[in-house]
Structure formats: structure tokens, C-alpha cells
RODO-891937 format. One record per residue (C-alpha): residue number from 0; x, y, z. Coordinates in nm, 2 decimals. Example, Ala and Ser with C-alpha at 12.3 -4.5 7.8 and 13.67 -1.06 7.14 Angstrom:
BEGIN
(site 0 (1.23 -0.45 0.78))
(site 1 (1.37 -0.11 0.71))
END
This chain:
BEGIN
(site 0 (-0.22 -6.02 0.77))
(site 1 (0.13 -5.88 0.78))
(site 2 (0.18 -5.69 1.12))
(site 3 (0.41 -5.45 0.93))
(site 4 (0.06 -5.34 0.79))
(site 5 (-0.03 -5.24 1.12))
(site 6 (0.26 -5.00 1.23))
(site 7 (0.23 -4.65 1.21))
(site 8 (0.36 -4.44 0.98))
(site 9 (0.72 -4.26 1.15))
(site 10 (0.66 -3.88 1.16))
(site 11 (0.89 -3.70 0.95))
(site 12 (0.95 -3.31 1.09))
(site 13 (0.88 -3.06 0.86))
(site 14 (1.02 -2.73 0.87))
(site 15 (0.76 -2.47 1.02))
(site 16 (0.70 -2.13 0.78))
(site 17 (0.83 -1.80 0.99))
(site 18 (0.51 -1.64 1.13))
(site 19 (0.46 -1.26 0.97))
(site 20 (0.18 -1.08 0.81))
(site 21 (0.10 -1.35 0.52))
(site 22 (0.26 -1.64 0.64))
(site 23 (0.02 -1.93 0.80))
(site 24 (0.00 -2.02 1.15))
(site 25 (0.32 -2.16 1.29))
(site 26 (0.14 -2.49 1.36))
(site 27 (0.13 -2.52 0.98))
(site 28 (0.34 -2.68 0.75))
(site 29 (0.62 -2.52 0.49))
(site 30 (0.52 -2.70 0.23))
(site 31 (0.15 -2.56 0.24))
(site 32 (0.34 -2.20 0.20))
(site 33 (0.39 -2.28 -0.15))
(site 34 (0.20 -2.39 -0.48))
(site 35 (-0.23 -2.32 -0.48))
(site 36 (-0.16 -2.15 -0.07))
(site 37 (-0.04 -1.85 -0.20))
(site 38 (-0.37 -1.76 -0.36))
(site 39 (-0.52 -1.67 -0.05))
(site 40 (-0.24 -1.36 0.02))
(site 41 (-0.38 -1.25 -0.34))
(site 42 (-0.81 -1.24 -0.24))
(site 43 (-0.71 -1.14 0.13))
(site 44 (-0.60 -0.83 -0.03))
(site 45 (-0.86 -0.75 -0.25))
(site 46 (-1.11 -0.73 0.07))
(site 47 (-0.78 -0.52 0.24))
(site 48 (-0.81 -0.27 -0.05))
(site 49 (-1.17 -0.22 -0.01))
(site 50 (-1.16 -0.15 0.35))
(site 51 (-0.84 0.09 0.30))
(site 52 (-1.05 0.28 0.05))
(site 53 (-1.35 0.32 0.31))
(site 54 (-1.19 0.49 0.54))
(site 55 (-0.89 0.63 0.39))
(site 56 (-0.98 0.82 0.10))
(site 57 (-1.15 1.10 0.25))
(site 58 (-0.82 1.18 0.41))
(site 59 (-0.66 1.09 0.08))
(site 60 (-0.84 1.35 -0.13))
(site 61 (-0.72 1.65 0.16))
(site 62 (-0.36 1.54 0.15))
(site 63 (-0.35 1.56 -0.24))
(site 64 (-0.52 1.86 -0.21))
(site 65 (-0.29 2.04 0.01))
(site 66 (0.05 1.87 -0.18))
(site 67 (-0.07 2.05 -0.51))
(site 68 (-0.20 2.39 -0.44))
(site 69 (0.01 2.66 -0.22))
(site 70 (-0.06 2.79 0.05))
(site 71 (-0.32 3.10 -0.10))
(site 72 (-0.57 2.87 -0.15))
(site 73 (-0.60 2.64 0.18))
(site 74 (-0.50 2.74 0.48))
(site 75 (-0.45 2.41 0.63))
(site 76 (-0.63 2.08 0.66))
(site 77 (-0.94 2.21 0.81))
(site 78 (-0.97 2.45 0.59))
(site 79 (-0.94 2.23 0.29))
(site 80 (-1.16 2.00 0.48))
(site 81 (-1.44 2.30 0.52))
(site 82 (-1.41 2.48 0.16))
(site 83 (-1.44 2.14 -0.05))
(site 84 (-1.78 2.02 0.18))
(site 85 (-1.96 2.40 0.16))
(site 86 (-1.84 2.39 -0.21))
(site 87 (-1.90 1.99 -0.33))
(site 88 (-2.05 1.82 -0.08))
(site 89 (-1.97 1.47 0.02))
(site 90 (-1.89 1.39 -0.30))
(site 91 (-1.62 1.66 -0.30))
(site 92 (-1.40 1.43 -0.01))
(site 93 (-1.48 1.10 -0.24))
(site 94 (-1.37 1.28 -0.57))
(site 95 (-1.17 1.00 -0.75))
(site 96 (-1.26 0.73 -0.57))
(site 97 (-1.36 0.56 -0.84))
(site 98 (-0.99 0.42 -0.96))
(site 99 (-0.89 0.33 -0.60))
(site 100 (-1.18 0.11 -0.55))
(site 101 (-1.13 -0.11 -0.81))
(site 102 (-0.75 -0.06 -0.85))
(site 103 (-0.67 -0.10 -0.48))
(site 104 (-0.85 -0.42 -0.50))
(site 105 (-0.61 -0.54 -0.73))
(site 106 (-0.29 -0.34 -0.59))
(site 107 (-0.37 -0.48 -0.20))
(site 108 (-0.38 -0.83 -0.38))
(site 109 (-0.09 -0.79 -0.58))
(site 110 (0.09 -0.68 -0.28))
(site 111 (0.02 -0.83 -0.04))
(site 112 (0.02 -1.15 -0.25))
(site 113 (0.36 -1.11 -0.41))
(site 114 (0.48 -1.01 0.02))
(site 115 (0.39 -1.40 0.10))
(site 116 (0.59 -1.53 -0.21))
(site 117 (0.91 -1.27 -0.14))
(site 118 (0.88 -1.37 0.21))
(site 119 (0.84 -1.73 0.15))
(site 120 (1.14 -1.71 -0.11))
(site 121 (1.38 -1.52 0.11))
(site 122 (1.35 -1.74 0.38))
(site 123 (1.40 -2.07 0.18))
(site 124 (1.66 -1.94 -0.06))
(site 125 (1.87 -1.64 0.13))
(site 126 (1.80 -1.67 0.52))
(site 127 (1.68 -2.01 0.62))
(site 128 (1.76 -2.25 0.29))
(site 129 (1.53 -2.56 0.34))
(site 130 (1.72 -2.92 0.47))
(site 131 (1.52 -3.23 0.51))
(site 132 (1.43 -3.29 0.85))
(site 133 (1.55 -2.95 0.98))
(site 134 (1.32 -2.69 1.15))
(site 135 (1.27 -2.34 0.93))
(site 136 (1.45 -2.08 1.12))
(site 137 (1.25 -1.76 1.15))
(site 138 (1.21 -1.47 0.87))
(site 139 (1.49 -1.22 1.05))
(site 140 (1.29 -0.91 0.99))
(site 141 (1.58 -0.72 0.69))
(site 142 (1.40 -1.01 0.53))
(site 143 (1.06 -0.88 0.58))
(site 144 (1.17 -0.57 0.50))
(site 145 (1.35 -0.63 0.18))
(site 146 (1.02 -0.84 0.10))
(site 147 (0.82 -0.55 0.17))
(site 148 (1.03 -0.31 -0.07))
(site 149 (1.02 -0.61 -0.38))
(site 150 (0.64 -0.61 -0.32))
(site 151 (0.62 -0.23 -0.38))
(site 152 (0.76 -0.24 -0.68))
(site 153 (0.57 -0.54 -0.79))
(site 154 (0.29 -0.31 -0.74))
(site 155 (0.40 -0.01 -0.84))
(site 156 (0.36 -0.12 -1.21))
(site 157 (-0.03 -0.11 -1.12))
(site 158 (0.00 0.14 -0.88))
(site 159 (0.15 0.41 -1.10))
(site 160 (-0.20 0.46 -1.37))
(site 161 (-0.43 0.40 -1.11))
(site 162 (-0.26 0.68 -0.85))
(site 163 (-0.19 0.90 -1.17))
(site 164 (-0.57 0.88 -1.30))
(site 165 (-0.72 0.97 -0.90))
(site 166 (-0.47 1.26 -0.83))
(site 167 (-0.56 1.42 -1.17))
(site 168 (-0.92 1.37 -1.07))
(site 169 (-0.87 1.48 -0.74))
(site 170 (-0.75 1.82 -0.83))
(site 171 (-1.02 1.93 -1.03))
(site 172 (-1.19 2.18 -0.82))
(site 173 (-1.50 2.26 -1.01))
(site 174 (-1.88 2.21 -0.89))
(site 175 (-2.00 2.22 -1.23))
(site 176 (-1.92 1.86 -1.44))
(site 177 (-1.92 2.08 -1.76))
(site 178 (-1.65 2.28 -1.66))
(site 179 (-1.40 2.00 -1.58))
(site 180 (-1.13 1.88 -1.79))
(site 181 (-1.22 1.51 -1.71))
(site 182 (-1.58 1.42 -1.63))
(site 183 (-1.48 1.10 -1.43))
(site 184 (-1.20 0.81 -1.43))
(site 185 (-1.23 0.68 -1.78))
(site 186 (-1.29 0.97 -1.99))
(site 187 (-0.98 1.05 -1.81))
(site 188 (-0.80 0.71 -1.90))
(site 189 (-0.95 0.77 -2.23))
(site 190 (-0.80 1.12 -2.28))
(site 191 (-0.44 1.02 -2.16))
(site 192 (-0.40 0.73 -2.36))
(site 193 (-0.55 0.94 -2.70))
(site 194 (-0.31 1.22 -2.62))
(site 195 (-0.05 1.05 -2.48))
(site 196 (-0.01 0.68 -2.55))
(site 197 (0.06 0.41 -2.26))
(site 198 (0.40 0.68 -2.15))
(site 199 (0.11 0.92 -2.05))
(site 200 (-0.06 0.66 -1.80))
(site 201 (0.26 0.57 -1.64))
(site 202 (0.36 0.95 -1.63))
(site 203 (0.53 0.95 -1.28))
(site 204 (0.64 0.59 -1.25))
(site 205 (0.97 0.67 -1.13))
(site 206 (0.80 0.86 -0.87))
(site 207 (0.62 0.58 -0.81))
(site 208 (0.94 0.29 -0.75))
(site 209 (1.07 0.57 -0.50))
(site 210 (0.81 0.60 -0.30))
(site 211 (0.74 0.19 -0.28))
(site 212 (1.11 0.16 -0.20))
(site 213 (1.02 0.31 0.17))
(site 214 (0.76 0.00 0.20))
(site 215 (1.07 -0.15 0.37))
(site 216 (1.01 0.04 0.69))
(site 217 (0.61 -0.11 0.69))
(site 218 (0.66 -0.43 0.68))
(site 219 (0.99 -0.44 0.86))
(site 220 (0.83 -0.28 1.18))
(site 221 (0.53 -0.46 1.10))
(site 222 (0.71 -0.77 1.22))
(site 223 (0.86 -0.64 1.49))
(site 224 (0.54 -0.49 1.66))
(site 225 (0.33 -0.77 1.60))
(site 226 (0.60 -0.99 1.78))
(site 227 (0.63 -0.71 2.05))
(site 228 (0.24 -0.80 2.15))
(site 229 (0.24 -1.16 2.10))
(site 230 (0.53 -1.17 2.36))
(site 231 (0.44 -0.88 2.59))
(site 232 (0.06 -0.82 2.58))
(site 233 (-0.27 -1.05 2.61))
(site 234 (-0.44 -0.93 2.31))
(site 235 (-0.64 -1.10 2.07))
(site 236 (-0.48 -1.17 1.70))
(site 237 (-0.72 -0.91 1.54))
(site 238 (-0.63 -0.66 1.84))
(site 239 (-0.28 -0.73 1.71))
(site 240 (-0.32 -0.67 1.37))
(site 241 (-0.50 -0.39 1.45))
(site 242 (-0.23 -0.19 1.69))
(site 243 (0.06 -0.36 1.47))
(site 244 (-0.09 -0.27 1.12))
(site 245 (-0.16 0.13 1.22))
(site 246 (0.16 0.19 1.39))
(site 247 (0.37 0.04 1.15))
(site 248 (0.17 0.25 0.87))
(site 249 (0.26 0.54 1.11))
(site 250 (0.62 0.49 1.05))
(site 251 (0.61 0.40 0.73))
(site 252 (0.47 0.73 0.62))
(site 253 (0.70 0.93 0.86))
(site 254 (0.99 0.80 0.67))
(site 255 (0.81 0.80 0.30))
(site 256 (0.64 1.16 0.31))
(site 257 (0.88 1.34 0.10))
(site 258 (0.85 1.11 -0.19))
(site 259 (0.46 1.14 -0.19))
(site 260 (0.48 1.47 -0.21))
(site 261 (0.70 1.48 -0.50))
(site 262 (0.52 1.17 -0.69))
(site 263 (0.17 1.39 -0.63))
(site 264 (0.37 1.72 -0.79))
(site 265 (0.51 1.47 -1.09))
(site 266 (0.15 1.33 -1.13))
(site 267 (-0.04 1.64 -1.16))
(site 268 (0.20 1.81 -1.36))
(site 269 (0.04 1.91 -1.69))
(site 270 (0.13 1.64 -1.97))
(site 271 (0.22 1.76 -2.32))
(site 272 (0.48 2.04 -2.41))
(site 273 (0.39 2.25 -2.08))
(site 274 (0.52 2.01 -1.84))
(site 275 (0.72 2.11 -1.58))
(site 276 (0.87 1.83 -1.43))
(site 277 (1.03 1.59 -1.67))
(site 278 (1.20 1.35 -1.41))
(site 279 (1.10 1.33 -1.00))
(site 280 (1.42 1.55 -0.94))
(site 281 (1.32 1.80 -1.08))
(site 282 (0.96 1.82 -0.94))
(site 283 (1.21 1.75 -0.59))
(site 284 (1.43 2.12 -0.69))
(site 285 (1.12 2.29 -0.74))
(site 286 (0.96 2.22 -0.41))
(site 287 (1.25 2.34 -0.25))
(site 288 (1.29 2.62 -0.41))
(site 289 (0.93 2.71 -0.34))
(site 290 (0.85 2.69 0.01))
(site 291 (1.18 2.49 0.11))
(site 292 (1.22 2.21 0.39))
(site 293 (0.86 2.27 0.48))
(site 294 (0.69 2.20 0.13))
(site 295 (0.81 1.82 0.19))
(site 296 (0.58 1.79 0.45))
(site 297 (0.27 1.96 0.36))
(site 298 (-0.05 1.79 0.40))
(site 299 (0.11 1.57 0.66))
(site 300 (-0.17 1.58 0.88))
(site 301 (-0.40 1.43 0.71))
(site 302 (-0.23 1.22 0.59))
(site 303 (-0.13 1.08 0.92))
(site 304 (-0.44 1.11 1.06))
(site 305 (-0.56 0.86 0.76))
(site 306 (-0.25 0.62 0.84))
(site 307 (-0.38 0.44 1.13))
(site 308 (-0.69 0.40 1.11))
(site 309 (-0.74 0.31 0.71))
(site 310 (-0.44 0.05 0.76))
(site 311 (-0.51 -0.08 1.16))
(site 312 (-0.89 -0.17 0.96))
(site 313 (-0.70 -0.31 0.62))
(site 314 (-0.47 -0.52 0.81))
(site 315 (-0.75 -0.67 1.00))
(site 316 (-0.95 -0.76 0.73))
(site 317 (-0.66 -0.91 0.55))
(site 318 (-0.58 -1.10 0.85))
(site 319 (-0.93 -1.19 0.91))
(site 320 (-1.03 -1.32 0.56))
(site 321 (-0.67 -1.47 0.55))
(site 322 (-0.74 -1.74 0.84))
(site 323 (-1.09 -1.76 0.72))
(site 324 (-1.03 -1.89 0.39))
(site 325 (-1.01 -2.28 0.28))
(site 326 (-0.65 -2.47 0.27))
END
């Protein structure tokens, strides 16, 4: 027998993939980033949506309640809070909950999905382009935010009917069913498409792109907190995930407010010949003009109060199921 047979293959180096939120442990290989890998950034986020949903929309329905009434008819979050439980009941805080659950299932997997391939593409193509034998240098974290803002409007083209159906739902303010203009998610689809045509389900998409274009701060300080704990704390991964997800959320919605506000004012803006607002500046004008600087920001509370917890939970089931699933 030949004792070439009998020598060991030589170990080629292989460039390591930057660590981040979808990436795969540094220990693993580049070229497992790519090809049948990237499904699992895509079912991760399905089981991230459902999560988000479960704690989250509660909050959801008081901040969209509070960004498209005035002030006359809640007095502030509690009293939102108060007046839609005495008046609906449990239900009244999971009004619209419906589109969310499925459709963040699918917008959590498209985004978070698409994140791993932008990331994966930036750093092979634009920060770190791949050499044999040469180690991948890490993701600098413009690239995870620039990622971040490509994923949003990736999803935003999902996003925009799903959001536009649930804030249309969540504004109807009637006990009685027969009083209400839609009597749940897909009469309301079914309405707005009759009336309106495909342009009345992505009523608001403009809206939409703006507010996804602020996704850059998430997932840019994403990065940066999670590498703050790995280097200066003890905690576990999921601890990190959890801390790094909800403050990074935090910030994310600090900077993004406005444009929520002004994508909930587009979306529940009657369609048809009595709209109001027939582009996002105009809905922008018109908040101004009512209440100024301060009508940016209501139903901030809430909605800050929701940040952490619904994405510190999301993140750590996206993390979790990431490393759980099969190369």
C-alpha cells in the first residue's frame, strides 16, 4: 500500500463568518453561511414573530390608539388602557391580532432572513471580499446597519398590507360586531381590494420604506451591545440576546417614532375621495399643524414600554431556535 495513502489531508484555513445576530458561531465555517444555511434565519423568524406578537400587541393596540384619536378622547395610556378593558374586554387590547400573527410570522422570517444574506453579502462583497486562505475580517457594524435598513425594505413590501389591515382594525371602537365597518381581518382585505384594488392594500407604503429606513439604528446597535457583553460581562448567550435585543429596540424606536406616527395617520386615513393624506408629507404637515412637536411623540409610552420586553423575548427565541436547528 502506498504510504502517500496514509498521510493526512493538509488543513486549508477557511475564512470565519463575522459573528452578529444571524450569522453562525465563529467556530463555523464561511462557506456554511451560504447556499441551504440561510434557511434557518427564515424559520428562526417565524417563531421570533410569534413571540413578538405575544407580548407586544397589547401595547401595540394602545399606541395605535393614542396616534389616531386626539387628545378628547384618551387622556393618556392608562386611560386608553382602562376605557378599552371596561368597554371590550380582553379582546379589546388583542383587536387585530389576527393579521400580525400570521403576517409577522412571515415578516420576522423575511427579515430576519434577508438580514443574514445582506450581512453575509456585504461582508464578502463591500467590507471583507473573500481570498483563498485568508481569515474573514469582521462585519464593521455601518455594515450591519446598512444590512438592517435593506432588510426593512425587503419586508416592508409584506409589512405595508399586513400593518395597514391591523391599524384599520385596530381603530374600530365599537362593542357591537354589527356596528363595525369591518367584522374581522379578511372581510377587511376583502373590502379593500373590492373598493380599491391591490393600491388600496399598500395604501401607506411610502410610509412604510420610511419608517424601515430607521432599522439601521436596531441592528447597528444591536451589534455593538451584544459585543459590549460578550467582552465585558459573564452572561449567558440567551442573557445576551436578551439585554442586547431590548435595548437596541429601545433605540431603535427613540430614533423611528416620528415616522410611526405618521405611517399610523397615512394608514387610517379614510380611502376613496375623502382622503386626507395623499402622500406621508402631508399626513407629516397635518400633525404639526395640530398639536405641533408634541403630536410626533404621542403614544410613546406604550410604545416604549412594549419595546423591550416584546423584542428582548423575540430575539431570544430567534436566537434560540437559530442554534437549535440542523446544519
Amino acid at each position: 500500500m502506498s504510504t502517500t495513502a496514509l498521510k493526512p489531508k493538509p488543513q486549508v484555513p477557511v475564512p470565519q463568518v463575522p459573528p452578529g445576530l444571524v450569522a453562525p458561531p465563529p467556530t463555523e465555517k464561511l462557506q456554511q453561511a451560504g447556499g441551504a444555511k440561510n434557511y434557518k434565519g427564515f424559520v428562526a423568524g417565524v417563531f421570533s414573530g410569534i413571540a413578538k406578537l405575544s407580548v407586544g400587541h397589547p401595547f401595540d393596540t394602545i399606541k395605535v390608539r393614542l396616534q389616531t384619536t386626539d387628545t378628547s378622547r384618551f387622556k393618556g395610556p392608562l386611560d386608553c388602557l382602562v376605557q378599552t378593558l371596561r368597554h371590550e374586554g380582553v379582546k379589546g387590547i388583542y383587536k387585530g391580532a389576527t393579521p400580525p400573527l400570521v403576517g409577522w410570522m412571515f415578516m420576522d422570517s423575511i427579515m430576519l432572513g434577508s438580514l443574514s444574506v445582506y450581512r453575509r453579502l456585504l461582508n464578502d462583497n463591500v467590507f471583507s471580499p473573500r481570498r483563498a486562505a485568508q481569515e474573514q475580517k469582521r462585519l464593521p457594524v455601518v455594515g450591519h446597519a446598512i444590512a438592517g435598513t435593506m432588510a426593512g425594505w425587503t419586508v416592508s413590501f409584506l409589512a405595508g398590507p399586513v400593518e395597514h389591515i391591523k391599524a384599520r382594525l385596530q381603530v374600530q371602537y365599537s362593542v357591537d360586531k354589527s356596528k363595525r365597518l369591518y367584522s374581522g381581518p379578511i372581510d377587511c382585505l376583502q373590502k379593500t381590494y373590492r373598493n380599491h384594488g391591490v393600491k388600496g392594500l399598500y395604501h401607506g407604503l411610502s410610509a412604510t420604506l420610511l419608517f424601515r429606513t430607521f432599522f439601521c439604528f436596531w441592528w447597528g446597535t444591536y451589534e455593538v451591545f451584544t459585543e459590549a457583553f460578550k467582552q465585558n460581562t459573564n452572561l449567558s448567550t440567551p442573557a445576551i440576546n436578551f439585554w442586547a435585543g431590548g435595548l437596541s429596540a429601545q433605540v431603535f424606536w427613540i430614533t423611528s417614532y416620528p415616522s410611526d406616527v405618521i405611517k399610523q395617520r397615512v394608514m387610517t386615513d379614510p380611502l376613496g375621495p375623502e382622503r386626507k393624506f395623499p402622500r406621508w408629507r402631508d399626513a407629516a404637515k397635518a400633525i404639526y399643524r395640530e398639536t405641533g412637536w408634541k403630536g410626533y411623540w404621542r403614544g410613546f409610552v406604550p410604545c416604549i414600554l412594549r419595546a423591550f420586553p416584546a423584542n428582548a423575548v423575540a430575539l431570544v427565541a430567534f436566537e434560540s431556535v437559530l442554534r437549535a436547528l440542523p446544519e
